[in-house]
Structures are given as structure tokens and as C-alpha cells.
LUMMI-590660 format. One record per residue (C-alpha): residue number from 1; residue in three letters; y, z, x. Coordinates in steps of 0.001 Angstrom, whole numbers. Layout:
N
+-----+-----+---------+---------+---------+
|   k |   r |   north |      up |    east |
+-----+-----+---------+---------+---------+
| NUM | ALA |       Y |       Z |       X |
...
+-----+-----+---------+---------+---------+
//
This chain:
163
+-----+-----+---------+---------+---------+
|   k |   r |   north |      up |    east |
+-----+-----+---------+---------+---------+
|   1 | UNK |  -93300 |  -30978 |  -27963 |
|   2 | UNK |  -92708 |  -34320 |  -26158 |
|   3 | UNK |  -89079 |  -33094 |  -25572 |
|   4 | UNK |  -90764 |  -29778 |  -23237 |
|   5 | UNK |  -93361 |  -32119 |  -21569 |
|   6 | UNK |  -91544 |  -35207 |  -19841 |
|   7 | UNK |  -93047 |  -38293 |  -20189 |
|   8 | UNK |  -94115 |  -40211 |  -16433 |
|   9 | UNK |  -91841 |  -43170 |  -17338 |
|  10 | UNK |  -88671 |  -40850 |  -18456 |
|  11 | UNK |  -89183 |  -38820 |  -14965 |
|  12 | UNK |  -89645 |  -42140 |  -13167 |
|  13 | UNK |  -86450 |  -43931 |  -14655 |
|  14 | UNK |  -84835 |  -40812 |  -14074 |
|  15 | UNK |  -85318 |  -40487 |  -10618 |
|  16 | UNK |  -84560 |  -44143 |  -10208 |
|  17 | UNK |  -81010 |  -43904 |  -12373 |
|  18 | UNK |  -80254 |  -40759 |  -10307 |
|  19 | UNK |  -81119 |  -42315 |   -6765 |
|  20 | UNK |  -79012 |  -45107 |   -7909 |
|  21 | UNK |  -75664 |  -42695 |   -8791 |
|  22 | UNK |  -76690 |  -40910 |   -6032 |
|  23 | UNK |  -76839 |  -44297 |   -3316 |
|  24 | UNK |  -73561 |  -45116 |   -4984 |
|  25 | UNK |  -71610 |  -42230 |   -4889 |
|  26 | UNK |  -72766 |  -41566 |   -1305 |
|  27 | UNK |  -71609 |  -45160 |    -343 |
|  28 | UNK |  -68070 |  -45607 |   -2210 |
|  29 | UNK |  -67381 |  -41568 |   -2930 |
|  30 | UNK |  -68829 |  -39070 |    -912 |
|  31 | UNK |  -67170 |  -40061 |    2118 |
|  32 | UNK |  -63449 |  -40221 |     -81 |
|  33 | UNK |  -64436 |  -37138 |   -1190 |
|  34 | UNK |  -65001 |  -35115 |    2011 |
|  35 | UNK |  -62777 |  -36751 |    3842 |
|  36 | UNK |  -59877 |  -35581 |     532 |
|  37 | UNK |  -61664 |  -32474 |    1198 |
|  38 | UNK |  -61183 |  -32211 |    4774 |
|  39 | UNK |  -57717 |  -33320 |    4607 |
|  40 | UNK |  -56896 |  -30988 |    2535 |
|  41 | UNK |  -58772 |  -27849 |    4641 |
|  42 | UNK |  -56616 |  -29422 |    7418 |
|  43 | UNK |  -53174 |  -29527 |    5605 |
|  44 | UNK |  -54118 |  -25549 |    4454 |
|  45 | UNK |  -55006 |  -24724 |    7811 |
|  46 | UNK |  -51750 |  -26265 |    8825 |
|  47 | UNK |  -49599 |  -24677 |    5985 |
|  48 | UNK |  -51216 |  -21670 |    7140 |
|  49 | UNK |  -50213 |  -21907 |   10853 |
|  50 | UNK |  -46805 |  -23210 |   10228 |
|  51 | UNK |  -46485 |  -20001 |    8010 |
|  52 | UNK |  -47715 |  -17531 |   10579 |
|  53 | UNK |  -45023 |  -19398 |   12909 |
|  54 | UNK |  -42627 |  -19164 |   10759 |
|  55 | UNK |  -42908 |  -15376 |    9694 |
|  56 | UNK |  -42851 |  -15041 |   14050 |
|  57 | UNK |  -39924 |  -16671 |   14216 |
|  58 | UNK |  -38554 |  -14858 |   11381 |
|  59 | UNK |  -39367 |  -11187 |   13204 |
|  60 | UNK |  -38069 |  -12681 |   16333 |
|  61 | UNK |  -34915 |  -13766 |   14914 |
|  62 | UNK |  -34695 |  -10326 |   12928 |
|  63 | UNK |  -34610 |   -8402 |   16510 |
|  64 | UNK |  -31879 |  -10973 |   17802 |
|  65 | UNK |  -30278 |  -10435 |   14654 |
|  66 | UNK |  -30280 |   -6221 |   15337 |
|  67 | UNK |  -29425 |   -6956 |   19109 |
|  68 | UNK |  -26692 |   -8691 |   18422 |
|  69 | UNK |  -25653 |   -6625 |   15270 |
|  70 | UNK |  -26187 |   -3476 |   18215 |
|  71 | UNK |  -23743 |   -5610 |   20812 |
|  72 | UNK |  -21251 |   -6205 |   18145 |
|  73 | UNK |  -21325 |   -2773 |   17252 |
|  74 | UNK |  -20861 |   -1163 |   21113 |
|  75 | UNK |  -18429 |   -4018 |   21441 |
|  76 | UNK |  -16593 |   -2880 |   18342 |
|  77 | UNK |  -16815 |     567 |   19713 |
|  78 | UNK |  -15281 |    -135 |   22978 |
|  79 | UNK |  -12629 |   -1954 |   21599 |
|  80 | UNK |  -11793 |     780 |   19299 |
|  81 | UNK |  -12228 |    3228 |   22287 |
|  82 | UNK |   -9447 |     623 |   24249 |
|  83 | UNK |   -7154 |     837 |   21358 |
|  84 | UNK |   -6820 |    4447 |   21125 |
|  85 | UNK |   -6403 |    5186 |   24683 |
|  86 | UNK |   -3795 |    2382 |   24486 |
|  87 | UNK |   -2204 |    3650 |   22038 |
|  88 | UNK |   -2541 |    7473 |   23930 |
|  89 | UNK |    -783 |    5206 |   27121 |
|  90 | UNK |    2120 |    3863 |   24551 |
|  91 | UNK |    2436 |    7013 |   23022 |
|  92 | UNK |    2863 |    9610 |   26318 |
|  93 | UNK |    5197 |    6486 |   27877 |
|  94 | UNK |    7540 |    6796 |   25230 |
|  95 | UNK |    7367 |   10185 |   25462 |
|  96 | UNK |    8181 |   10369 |   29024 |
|  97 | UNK |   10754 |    7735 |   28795 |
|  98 | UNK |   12454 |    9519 |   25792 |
|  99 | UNK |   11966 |   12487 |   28420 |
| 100 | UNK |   13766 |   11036 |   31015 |
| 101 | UNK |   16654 |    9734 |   28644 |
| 102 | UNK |   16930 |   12510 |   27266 |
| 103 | UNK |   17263 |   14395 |   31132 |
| 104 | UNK |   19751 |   11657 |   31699 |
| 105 | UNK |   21730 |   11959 |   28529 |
| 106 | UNK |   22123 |   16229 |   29481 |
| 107 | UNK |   23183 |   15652 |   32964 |
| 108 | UNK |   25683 |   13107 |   32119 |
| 109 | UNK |   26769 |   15416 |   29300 |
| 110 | UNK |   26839 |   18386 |   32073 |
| 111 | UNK |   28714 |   16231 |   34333 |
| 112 | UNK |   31580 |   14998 |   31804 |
| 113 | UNK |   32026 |   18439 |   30981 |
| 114 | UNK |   32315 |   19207 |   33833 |
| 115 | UNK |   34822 |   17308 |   34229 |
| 116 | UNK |   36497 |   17857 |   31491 |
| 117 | UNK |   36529 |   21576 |   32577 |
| 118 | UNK |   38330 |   20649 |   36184 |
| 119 | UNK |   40791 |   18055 |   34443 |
| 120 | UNK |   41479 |   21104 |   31919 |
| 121 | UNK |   41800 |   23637 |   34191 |
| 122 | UNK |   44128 |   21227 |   36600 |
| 123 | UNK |   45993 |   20109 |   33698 |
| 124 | UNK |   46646 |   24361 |   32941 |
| 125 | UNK |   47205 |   24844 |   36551 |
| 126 | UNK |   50011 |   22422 |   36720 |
| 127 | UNK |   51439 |   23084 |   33264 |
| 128 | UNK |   51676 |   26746 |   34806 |
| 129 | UNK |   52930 |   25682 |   37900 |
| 130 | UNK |   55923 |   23799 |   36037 |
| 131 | UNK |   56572 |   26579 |   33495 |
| 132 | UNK |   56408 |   28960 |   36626 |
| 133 | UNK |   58902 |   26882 |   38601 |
| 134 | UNK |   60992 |   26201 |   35503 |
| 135 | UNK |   61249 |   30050 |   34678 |
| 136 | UNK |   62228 |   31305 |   38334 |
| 137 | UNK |   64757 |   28457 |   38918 |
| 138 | UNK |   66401 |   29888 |   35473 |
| 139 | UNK |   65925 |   33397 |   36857 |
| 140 | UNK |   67592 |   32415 |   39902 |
| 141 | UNK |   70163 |   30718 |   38972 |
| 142 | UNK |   71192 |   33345 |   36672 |
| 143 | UNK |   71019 |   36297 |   39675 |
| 144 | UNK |   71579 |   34774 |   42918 |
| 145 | UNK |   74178 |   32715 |   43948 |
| 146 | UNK |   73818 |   29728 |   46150 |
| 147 | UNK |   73123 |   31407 |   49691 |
| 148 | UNK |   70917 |   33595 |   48670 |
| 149 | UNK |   69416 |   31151 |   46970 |
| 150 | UNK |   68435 |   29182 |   50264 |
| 151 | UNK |   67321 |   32017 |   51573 |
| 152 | UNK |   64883 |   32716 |   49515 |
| 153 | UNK |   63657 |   29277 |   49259 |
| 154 | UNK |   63313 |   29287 |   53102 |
| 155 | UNK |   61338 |   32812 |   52922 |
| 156 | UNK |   59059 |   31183 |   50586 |
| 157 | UNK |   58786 |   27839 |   52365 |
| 158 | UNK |   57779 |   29895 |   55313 |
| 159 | UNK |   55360 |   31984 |   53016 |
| 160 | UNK |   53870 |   28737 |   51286 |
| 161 | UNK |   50245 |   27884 |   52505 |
| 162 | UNK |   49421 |   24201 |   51322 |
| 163 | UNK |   45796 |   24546 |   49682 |
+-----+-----+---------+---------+---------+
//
């Protein structure tokens, strides 16, 4: 039973061996020890700060992400929107241009054959004109003789309108 019932000495000793560890490791570790300790809440508390910062920054620079994804986007769309009506411009200017040549290219066609048509009908005229004067002088020559021949060349002088 001596182990259940301490002994004065043992609890004396004790005390003194534990006052000793406890003088010691208050002089050379507690302060080690707490200050380790506080450190360590401090470097936590820092972590934790620099964390909260950085998942800020992180939402922040998530909306300038989408606000610039959303300008590149409106930007891409107007761009777009400029090319087509660009190419709308380019498009109705060539047709109007191959409009206008094509105007050009009938009137000049018009007018050449036009003029073809006048040259032809000039070129009949005086091909008729010849054959004309080259049958009646055979005619006349044949029925008339030479004074009633300029007679009737001074009847149709007379007759003769210049056009």
C-alpha cells in the first residue's frame, strides 16, 4: 500500500524536482516556446490574409477578365458588322459600275449601228444613184440623139432641187 499512500519525503522531492523543471523550462523554454507559438499564429493569420487577398484579387481580375472578354466580343461584333456592310458597299459599286458600263457599252453599240445603218443606206443610195445614171445615159443614148439630148438634160437641170 505504500505505492497508494505517498510518502512526505517522495511528495516533498517531488515538488522540489518539479519546481525545478518547472523554473527551468519557464526561464530557457517557455518564452521560445510561445514566442514559436506566436510566430506561428502570426504567419497563419498572415497566410490567411494574404489568401483572402488573393482570392479578391482573383474575383476582381475574373470580372476584368469577362469585361474585357465582353469588349472583345462587341468589338469583334462591330468589326464583323463593318465588314459586311463593306462588303454590301463593294458589292452594289460594282454593280453600279458594271451598270453603267454596261449603259455605255449599249449606247455605243446603238450609236455604231447607227452608223453603220446611215453609211449603209448612203453607200445604197449612191450605188443607186450610179446604176440609175448609168442605166438612163444607156437609155438615152440609144433613143435620143444629141439635141434632144441637151434638152432634156437642161429640163432636168432646171427640175433638179439640190437636197
Amino acid at each position: 500500500m505504500e505505492l497508494v499512500s505517498p510518502n512526505v519525503g517522495t511528495i516533498f522531492w517531488m515538488l522540489l524536482f518539479f519546481s525545478i523543471i518547472l523554473w527551468i523550462l519557464k526561464k530557457f523554454a517557455w518564452k521560445p516556446i510561445l514566442n514559436t507559438l506566436k510566430n506561428r499564429e502570426k504567419t497563419i493569420e498572415d497566410a490567411l490574409k494574404s489568401a483572402e487577398l488573393a482570392k479578391e484579387e482573383m474575383l476582381k481580375l475574373k470580372a476584368d477578365n469577362e469585361q474585357i472578354l465582353a469588349e472583345a466580343r462587341q468589338e469583334r461584333d462591330k468589326m464583323m458588322k463593318e465588314a459586311r456592310a463593306l462588303k454590301d458597299k463593294l458589292i452594289q459599286d460594282a454593280q453600279e459600275q458594271a451598270q453603267q458600263e454596261a449603259s455605255k457599252i449599249i449606247v455605243s453599240a446603238k450609236q455604231s449601228i447607227e452608223n453603220e445603218k446611215r453609211s449603209a443606206i448612203i453607200e445604197i443610195k449612191n450605188q443607186i444613184a450610179l446604176l440609175s445614171i448609168s442605166i438612163a445615159e444607156k437609155i438615152l443614148r440609144e433613143k435620143l440623139d444629141s439635141k434632144k439630148h441637151t434638152e432634156l438634160i437642161d429640163i432636168l437641170l432646171k427640175d433638179i432641187k439640190l437636197s
